[in-house]
N, C-alpha and C positions, 0 to 999 in steps of 0.2 A: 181717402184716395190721395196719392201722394204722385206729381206729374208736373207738369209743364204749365201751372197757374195760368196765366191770361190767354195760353193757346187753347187749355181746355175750356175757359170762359167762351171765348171767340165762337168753339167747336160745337160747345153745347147748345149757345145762343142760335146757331146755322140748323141744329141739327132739327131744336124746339119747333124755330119757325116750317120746316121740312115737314115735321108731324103734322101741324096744324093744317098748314096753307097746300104742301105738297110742292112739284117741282123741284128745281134743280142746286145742287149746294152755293151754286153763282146767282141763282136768283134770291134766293133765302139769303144769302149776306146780302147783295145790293139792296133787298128790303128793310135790312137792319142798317143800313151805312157802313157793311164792313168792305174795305177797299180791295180792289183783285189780288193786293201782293199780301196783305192782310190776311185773306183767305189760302191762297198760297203755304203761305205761312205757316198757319195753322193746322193745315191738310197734311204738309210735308211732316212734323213735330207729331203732330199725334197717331198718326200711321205707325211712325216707328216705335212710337210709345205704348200703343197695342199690342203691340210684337209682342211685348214683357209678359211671363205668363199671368194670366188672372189679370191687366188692366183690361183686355176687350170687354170682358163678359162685368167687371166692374162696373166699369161704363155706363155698357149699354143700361145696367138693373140702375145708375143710380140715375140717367137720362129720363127711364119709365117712371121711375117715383116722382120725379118732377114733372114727366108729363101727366100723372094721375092725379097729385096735387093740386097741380093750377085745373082740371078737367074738373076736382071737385069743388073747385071756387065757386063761388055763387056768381057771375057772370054780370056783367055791368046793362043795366037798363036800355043803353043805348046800343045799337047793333052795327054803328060806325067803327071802322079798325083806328087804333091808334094809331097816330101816324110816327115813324121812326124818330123824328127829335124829341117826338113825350116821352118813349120808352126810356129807363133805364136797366142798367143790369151790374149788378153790385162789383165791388172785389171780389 
């Protein structure tokens, strides 16, 4: 998939958390530490990057696989959430 690198990092990471936890794309970044204009940001850049035919539906299937992924991860012993400074998320 070929886009806007760290917007689609940002976007995905907002979108992940959405899956999981539910609620709003403002709450899902503030739980990840991504900042209002950050988010902003990211909203604006990949909207229009959508636009492009075949990146929507790109997206979304390559968001599923990673949400199905981590869903078949064997899940950590402990049922406390990470808290946003342990998290990372790659280049």
């Amino acid at each position: 998939m070929n886009g806007p690198a760290t917007q689609l990092r940002r976007d995905a990471a907002i979108r992940l958390v959405q899956m999981t936890c539910g609620g709003s794309r403002a709450a899902a970044a503030r739980y990840i530490g991504i900042t209002p204009g950050a988010l902003q940001s990211a909203t604006v850049t990949i909207r229009a990057w959508q636009k492009m035919p075949g990146n929507a539906d790109a997206y979304q299937d390559a968001l599923q696989r990673i949400a199905e992924i981590a869903t078949a991860t064997k899940a950590p012993s402990s049922t406390r959430r990470t808290a946003p400074d342990e998290m990372t998320v790659g280049p």
